[in-house]
Backbone and ligand atoms as CSV (ligand in chain L), in Angstrom:
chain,resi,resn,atom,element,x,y,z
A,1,UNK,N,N,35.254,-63.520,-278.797
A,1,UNK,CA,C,35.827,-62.685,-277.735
A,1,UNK,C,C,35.795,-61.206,-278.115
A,2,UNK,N,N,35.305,-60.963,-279.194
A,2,UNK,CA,C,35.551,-59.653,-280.014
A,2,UNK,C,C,34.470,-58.887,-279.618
A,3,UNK,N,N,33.749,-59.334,-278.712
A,3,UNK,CA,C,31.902,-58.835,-277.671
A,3,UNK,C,C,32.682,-58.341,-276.639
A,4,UNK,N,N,33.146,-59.257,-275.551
A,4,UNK,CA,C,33.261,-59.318,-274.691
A,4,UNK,C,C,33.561,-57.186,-273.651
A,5,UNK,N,N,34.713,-56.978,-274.495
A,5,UNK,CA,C,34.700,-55.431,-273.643
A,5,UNK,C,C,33.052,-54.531,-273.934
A,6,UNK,N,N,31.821,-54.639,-274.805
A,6,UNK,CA,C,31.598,-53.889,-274.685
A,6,UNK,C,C,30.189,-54.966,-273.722
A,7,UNK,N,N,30.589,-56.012,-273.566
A,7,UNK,CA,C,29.523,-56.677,-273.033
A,7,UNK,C,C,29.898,-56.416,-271.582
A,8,UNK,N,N,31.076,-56.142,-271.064
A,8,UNK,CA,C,31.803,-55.827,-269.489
A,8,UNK,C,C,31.153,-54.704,-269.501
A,9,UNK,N,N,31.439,-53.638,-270.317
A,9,UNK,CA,C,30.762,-52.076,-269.959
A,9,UNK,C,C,29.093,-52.146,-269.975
A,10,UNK,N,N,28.627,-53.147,-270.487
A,10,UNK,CA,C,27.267,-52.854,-270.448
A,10,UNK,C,C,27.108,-53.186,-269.060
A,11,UNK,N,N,27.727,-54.875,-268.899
A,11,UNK,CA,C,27.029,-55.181,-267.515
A,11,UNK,C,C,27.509,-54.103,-266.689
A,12,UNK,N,N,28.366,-53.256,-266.648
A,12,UNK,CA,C,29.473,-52.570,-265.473
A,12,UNK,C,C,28.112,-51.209,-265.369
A,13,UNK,N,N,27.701,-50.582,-266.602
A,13,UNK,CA,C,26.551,-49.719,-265.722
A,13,UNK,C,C,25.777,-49.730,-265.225
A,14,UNK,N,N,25.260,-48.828,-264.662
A,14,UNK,CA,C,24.339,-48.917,-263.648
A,14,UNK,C,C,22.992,-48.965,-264.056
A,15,UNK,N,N,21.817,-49.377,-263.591
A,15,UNK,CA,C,20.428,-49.651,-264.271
A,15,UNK,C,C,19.904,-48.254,-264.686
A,16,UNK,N,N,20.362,-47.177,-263.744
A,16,UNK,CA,C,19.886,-46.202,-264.346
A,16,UNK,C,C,20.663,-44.868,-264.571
A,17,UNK,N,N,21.659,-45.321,-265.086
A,17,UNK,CA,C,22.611,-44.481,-265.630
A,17,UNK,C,C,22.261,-43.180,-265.820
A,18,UNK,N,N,21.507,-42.760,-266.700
A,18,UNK,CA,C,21.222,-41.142,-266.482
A,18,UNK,C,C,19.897,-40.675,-265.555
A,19,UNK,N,N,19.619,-41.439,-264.746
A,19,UNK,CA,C,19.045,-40.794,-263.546
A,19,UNK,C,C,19.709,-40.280,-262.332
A,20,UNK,N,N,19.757,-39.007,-262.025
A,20,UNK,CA,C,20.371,-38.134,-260.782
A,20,UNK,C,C,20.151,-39.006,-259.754
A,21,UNK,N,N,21.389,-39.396,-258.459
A,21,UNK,CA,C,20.899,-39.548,-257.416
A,21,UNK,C,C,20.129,-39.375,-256.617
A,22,UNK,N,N,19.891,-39.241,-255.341
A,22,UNK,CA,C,18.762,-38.400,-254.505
A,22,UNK,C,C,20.129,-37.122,-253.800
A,23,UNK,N,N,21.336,-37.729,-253.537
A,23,UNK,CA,C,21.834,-36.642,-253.124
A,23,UNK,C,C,22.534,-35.569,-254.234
A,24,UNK,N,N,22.589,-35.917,-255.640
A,24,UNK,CA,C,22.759,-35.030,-256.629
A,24,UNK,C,C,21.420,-34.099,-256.908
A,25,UNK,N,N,20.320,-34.835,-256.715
A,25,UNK,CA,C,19.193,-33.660,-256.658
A,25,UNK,C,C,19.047,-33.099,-255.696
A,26,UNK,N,N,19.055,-33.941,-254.293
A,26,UNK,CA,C,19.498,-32.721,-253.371
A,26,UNK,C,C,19.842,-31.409,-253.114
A,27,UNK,N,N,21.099,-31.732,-253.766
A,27,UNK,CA,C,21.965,-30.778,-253.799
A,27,UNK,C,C,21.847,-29.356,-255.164
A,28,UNK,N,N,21.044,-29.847,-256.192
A,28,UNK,CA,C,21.225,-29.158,-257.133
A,28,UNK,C,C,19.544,-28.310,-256.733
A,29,UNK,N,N,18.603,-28.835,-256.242
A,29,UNK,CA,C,17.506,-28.493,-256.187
A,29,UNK,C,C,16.747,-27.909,-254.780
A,30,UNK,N,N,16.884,-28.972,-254.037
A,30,UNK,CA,C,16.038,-28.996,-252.651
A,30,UNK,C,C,16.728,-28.680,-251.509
A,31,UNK,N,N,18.268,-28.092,-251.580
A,31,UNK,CA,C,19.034,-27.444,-251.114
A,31,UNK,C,C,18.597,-25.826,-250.675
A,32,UNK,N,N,17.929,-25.632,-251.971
A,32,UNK,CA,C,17.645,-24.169,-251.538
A,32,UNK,C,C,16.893,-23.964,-250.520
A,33,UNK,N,N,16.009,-24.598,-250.136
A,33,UNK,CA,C,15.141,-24.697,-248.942
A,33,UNK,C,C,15.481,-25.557,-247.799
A,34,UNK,N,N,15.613,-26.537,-247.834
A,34,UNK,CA,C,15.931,-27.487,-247.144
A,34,UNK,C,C,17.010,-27.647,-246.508
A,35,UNK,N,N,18.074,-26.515,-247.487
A,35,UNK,CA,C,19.337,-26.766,-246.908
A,35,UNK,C,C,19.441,-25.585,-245.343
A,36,UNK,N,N,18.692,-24.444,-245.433
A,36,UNK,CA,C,18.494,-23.528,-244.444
A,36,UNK,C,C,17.352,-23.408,-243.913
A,37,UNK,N,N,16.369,-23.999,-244.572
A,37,UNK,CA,C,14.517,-23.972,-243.369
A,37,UNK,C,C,14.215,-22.634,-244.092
A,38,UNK,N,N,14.576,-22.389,-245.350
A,38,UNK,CA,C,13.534,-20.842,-246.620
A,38,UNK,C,C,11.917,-21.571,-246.157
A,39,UNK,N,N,10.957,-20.806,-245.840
A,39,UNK,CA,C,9.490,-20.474,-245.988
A,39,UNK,C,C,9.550,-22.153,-245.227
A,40,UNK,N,N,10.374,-22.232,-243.474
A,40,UNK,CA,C,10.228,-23.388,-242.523
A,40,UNK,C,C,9.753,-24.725,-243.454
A,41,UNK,N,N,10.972,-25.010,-243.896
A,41,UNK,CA,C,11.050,-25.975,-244.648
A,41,UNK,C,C,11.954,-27.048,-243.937
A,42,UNK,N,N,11.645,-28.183,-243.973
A,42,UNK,CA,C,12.083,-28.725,-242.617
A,42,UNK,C,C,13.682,-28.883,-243.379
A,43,UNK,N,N,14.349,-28.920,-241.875
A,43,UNK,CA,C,15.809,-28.747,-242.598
A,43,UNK,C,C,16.520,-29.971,-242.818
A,44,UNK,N,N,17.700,-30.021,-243.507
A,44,UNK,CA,C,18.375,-31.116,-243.912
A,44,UNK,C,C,19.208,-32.018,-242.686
A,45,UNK,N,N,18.845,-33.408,-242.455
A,45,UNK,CA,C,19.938,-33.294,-240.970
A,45,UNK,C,C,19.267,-33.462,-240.308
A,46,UNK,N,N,18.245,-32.573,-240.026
A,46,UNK,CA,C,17.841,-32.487,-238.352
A,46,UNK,C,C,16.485,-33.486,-237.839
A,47,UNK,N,N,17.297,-34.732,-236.971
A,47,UNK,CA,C,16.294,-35.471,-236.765
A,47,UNK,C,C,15.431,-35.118,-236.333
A,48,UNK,N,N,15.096,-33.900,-235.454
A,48,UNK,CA,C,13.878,-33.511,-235.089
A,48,UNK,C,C,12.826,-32.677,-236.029
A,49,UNK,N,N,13.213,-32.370,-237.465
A,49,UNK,CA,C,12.404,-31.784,-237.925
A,49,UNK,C,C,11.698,-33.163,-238.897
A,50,UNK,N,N,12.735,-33.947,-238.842
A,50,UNK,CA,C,12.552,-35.291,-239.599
A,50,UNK,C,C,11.378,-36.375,-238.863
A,51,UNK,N,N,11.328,-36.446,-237.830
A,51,UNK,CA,C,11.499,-37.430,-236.713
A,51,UNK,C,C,9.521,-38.086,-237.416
A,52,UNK,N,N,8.674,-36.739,-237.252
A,52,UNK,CA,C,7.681,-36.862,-237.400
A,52,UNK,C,C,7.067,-37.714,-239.278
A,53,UNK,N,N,7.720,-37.039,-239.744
A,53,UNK,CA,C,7.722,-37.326,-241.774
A,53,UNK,C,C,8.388,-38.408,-241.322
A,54,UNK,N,N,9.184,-38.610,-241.012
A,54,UNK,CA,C,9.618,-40.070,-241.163
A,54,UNK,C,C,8.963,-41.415,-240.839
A,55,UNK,N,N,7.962,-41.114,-239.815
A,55,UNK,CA,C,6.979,-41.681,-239.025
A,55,UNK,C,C,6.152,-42.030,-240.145
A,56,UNK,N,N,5.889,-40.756,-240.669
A,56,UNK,CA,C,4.457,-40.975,-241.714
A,56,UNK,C,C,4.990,-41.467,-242.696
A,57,UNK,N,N,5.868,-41.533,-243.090
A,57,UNK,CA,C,6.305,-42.504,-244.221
A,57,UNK,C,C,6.003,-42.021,-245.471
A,58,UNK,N,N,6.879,-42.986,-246.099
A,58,UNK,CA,C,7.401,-42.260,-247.935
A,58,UNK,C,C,5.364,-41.967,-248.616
A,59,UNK,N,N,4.906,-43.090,-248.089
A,59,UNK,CA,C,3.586,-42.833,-248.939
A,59,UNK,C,C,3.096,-41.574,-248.625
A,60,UNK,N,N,3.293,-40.775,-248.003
A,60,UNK,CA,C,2.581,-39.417,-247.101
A,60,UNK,C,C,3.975,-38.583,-248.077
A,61,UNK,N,N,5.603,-38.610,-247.796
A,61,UNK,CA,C,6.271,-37.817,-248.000
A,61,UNK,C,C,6.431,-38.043,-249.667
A,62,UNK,N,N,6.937,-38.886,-250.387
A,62,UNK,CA,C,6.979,-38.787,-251.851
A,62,UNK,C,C,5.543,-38.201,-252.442
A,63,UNK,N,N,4.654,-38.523,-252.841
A,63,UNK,CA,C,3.255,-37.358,-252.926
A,63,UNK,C,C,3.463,-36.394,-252.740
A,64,UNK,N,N,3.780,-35.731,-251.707
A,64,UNK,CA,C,3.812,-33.981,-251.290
A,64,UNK,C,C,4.997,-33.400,-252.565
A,65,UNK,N,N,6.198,-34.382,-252.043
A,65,UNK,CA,C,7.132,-33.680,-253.158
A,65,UNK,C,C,7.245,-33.672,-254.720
A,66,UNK,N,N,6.422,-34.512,-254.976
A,66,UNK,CA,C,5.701,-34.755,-256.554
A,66,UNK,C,C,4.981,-33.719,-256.874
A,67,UNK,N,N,3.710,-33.482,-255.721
A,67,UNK,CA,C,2.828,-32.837,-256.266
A,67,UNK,C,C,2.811,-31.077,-255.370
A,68,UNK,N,N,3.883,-31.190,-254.759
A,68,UNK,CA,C,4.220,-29.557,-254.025
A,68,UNK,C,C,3.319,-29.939,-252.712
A,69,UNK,N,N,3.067,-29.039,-251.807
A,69,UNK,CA,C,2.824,-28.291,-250.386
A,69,UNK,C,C,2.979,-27.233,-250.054
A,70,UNK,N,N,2.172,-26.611,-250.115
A,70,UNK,CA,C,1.275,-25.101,-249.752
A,70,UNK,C,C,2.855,-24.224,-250.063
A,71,UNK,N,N,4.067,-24.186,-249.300
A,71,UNK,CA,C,5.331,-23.371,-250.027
A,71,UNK,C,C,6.523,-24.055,-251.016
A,72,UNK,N,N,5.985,-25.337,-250.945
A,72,UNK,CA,C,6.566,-25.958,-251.770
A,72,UNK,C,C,6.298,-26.618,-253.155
A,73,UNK,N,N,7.068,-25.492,-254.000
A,73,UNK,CA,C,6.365,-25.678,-255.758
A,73,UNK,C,C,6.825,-27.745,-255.889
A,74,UNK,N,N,5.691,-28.218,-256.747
A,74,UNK,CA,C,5.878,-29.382,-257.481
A,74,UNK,C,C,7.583,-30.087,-257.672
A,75,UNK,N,N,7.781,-30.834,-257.315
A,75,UNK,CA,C,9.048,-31.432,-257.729
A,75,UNK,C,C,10.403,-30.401,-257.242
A,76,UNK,N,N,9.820,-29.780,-256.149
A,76,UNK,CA,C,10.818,-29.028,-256.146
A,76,UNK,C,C,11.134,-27.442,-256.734
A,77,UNK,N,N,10.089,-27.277,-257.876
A,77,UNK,CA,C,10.374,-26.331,-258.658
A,77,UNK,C,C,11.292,-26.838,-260.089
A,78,UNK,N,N,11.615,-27.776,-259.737
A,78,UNK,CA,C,12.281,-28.372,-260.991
A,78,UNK,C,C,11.426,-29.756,-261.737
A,79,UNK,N,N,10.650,-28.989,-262.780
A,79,UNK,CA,C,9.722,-29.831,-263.730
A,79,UNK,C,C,11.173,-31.062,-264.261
A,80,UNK,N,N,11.941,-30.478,-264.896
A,80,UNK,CA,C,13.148,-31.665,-265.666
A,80,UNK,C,C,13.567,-32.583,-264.900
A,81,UNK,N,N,13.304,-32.975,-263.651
A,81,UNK,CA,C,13.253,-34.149,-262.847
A,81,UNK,C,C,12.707,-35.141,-262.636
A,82,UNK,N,N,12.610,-36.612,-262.898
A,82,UNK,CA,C,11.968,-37.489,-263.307
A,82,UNK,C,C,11.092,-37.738,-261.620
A,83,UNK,N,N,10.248,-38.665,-261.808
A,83,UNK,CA,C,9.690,-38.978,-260.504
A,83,UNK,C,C,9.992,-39.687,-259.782
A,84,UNK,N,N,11.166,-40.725,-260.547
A,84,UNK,CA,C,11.967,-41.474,-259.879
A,84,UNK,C,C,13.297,-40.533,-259.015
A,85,UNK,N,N,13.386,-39.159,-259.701
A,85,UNK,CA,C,14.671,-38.603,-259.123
A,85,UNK,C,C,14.489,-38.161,-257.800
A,86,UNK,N,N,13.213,-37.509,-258.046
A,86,UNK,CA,C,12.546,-36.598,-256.810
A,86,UNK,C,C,12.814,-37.276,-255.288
A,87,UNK,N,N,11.587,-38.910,-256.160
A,87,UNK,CA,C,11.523,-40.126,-255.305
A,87,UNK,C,C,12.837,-40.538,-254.270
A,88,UNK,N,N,13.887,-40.378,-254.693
A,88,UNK,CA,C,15.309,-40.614,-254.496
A,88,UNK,C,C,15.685,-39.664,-253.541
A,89,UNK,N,N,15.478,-38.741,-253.728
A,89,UNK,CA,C,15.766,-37.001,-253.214
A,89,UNK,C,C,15.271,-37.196,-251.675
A,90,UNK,N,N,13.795,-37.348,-252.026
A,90,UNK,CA,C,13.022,-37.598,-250.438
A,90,UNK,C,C,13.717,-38.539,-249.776
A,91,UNK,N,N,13.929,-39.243,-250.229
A,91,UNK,CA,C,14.738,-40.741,-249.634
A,91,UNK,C,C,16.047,-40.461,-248.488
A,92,UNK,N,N,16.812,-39.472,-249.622
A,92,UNK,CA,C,18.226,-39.402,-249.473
A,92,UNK,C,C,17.619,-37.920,-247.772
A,93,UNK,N,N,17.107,-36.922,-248.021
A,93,UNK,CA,C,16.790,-36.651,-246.976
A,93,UNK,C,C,16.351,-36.944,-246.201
A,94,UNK,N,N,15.128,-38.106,-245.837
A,94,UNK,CA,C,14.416,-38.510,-244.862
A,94,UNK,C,C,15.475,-39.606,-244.114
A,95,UNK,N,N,16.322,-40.149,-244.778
A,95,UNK,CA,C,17.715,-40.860,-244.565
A,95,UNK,C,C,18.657,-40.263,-243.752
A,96,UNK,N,N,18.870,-38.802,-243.794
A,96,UNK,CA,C,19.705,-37.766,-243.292
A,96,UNK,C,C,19.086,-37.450,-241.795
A,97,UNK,N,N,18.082,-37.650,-241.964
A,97,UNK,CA,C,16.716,-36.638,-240.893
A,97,UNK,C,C,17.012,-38.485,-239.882
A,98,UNK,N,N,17.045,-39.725,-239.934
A,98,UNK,CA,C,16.483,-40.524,-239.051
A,98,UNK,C,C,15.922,-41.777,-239.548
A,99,UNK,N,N,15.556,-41.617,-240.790
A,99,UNK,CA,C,15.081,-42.679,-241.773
A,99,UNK,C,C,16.034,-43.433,-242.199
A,100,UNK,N,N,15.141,-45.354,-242.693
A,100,UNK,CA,C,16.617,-45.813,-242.805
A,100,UNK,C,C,15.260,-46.396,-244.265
A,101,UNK,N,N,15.310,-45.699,-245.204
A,101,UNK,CA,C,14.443,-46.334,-245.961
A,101,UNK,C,C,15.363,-46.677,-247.001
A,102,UNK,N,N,14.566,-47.652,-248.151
A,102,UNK,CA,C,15.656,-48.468,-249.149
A,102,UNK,C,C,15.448,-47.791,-250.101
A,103,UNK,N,N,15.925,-47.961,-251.423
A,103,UNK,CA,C,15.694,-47.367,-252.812
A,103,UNK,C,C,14.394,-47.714,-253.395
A,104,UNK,N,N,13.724,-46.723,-254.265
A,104,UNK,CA,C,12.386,-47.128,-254.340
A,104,UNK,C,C,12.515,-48.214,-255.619
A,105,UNK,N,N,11.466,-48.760,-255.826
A,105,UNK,CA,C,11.348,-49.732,-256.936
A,105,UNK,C,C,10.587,-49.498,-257.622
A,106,UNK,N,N,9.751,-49.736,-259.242
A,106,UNK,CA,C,9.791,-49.061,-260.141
A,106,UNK,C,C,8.209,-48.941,-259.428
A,107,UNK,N,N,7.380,-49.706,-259.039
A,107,UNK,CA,C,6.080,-50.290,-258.560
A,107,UNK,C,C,5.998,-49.069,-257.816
A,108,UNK,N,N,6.942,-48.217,-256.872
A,108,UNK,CA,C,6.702,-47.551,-255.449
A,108,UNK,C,C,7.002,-46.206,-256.563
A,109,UNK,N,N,7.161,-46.123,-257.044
A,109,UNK,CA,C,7.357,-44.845,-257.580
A,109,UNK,C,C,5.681,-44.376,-258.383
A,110,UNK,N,N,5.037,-45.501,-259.259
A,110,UNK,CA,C,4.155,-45.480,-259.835
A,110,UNK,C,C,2.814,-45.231,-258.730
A,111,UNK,N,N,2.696,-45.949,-257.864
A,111,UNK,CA,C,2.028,-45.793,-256.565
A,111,UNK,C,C,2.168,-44.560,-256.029
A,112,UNK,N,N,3.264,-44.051,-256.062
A,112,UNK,CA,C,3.312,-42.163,-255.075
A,112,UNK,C,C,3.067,-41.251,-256.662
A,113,UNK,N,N,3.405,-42.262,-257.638
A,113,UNK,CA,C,2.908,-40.913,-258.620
A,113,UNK,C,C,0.924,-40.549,-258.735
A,114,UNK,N,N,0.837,-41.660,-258.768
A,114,UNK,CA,C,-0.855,-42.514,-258.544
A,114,UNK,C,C,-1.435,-41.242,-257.658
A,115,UNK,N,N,-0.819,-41.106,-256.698
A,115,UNK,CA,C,-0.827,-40.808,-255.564
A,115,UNK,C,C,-0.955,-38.983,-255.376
A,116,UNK,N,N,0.204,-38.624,-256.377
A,116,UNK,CA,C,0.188,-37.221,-255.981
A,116,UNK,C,C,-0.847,-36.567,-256.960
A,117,UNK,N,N,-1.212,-37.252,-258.152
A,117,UNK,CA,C,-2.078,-36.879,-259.153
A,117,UNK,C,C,-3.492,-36.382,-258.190
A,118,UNK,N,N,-3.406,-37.689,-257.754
A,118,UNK,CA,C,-5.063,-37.474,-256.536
A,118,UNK,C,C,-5.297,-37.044,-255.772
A,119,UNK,N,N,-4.053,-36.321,-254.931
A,119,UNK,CA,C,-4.238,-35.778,-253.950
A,119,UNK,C,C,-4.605,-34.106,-254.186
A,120,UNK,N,N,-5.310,-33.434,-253.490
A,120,UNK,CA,C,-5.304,-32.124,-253.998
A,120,UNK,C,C,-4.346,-31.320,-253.285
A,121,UNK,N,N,-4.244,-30.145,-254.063
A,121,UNK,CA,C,-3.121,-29.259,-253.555
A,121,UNK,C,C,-3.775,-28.662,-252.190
A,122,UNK,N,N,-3.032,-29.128,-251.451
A,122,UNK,CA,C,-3.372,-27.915,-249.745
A,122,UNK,C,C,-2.365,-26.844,-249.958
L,1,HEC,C1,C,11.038,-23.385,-252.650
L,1,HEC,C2,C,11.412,-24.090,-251.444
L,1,HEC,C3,C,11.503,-25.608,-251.475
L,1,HEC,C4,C,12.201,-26.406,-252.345
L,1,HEC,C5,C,13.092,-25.983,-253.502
L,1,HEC,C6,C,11.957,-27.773,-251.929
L,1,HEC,N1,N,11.136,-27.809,-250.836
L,1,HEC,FE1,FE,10.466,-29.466,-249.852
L,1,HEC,N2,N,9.438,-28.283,-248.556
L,1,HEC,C7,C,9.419,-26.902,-248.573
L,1,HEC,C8,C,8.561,-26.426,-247.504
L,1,HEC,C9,C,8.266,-24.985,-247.177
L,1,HEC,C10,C,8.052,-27.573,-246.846
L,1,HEC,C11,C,7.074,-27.615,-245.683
L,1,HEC,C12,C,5.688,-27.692,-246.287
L,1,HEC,C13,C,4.625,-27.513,-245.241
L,1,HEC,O1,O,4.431,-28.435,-244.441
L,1,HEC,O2,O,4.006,-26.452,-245.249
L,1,HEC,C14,C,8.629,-28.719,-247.540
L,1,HEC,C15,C,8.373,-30.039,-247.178
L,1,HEC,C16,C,8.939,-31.136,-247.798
L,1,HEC,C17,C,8.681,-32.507,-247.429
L,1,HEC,C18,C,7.749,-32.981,-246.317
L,1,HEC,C19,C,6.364,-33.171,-246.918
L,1,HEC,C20,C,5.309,-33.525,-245.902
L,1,HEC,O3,O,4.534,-34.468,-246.162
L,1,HEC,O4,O,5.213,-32.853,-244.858
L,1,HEC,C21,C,9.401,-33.285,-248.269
L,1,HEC,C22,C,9.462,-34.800,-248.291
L,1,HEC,C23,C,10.116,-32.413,-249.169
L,1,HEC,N3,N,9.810,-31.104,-248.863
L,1,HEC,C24,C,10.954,-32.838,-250.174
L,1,HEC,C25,C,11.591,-31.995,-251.088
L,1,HEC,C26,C,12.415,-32.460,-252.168
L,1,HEC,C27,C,12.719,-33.911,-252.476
L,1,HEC,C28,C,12.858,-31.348,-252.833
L,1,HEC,C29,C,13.766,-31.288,-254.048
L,1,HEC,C30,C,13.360,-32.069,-255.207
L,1,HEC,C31,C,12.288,-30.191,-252.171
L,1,HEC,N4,N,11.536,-30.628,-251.115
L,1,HEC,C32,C,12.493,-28.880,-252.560
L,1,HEC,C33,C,10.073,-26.082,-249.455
L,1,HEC,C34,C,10.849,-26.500,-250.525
């Protein structure tokens, strides 16, 4: 029985304990733009700026935010963000905008990373 409390705290965290939410990166990162439409950046909230990205789906929107869009630096501008965080980030906004998408899984993250490598910068 002399396991047991630290075997409760293990099971009790979370799988990815020091990975940022999507609305903690949100907020710390993609706020600056997103939160007011800086250099018509679609805004946070607004199903109509959403309506269309949401359509096209995470495979079209996670890519862009990995790998930037014409005013939008890579990841946000924040390199120290994993690709799973970013991944999360898009989520948690396209969620806000009209989207009812789920949490990505480790497979969907590797696929949009796949993804933004290949795509070229417009
Ligand atoms: C420096 C400003 C800036 C920051 C910071 C920023 N974005 Fe953007 N974002 C933009 C702009 C501008 C666009 C519109 C790009 C275009 O279509 O020309 C955009 C578009 C997007 C899109 C739509 C992409 C598409 O396929 O049309 C997504 C998704 C997105 N941002 C996610 C994020 C996430 C997630 C973060 C935080 C990690 C973030 N952005 C931080 C400026 C920013």
């Amino acid at each position: 029985m002399r396991y047991l409390p630290a075997l409760l705290l293990t099971l009790s965290l979370p799988a990815v304990a020091d990975e940022q939410s999507g609305a903690e990166v949100y907020n710390t990162t993609c706020i600056e733009c997103h939160g007011s439409g800086k250099h018509k950046a679609p805004l946070f909230g607004s199903a109509k700026h959403w309506g269309k990205l949401v359509r096209e789906g995470l495979d079209d929107l996670v890519p862009a935010a990995l790998g930037g869009l014409r005013k939008m630096p890579a990841k946000g501008g924040n390199p120290a963000l994993t690709d799973g965080e970013v991944a999360r980030a898009v989520i948690h906004m396209a969620n806000a905008g009209g989207g009812s998408f789920a949490e990505p899984t480790p497979a969907d993250i590797e696929r949009w990373r796949a993804k933004a490598d290949k795509r070229k910068r417009k």
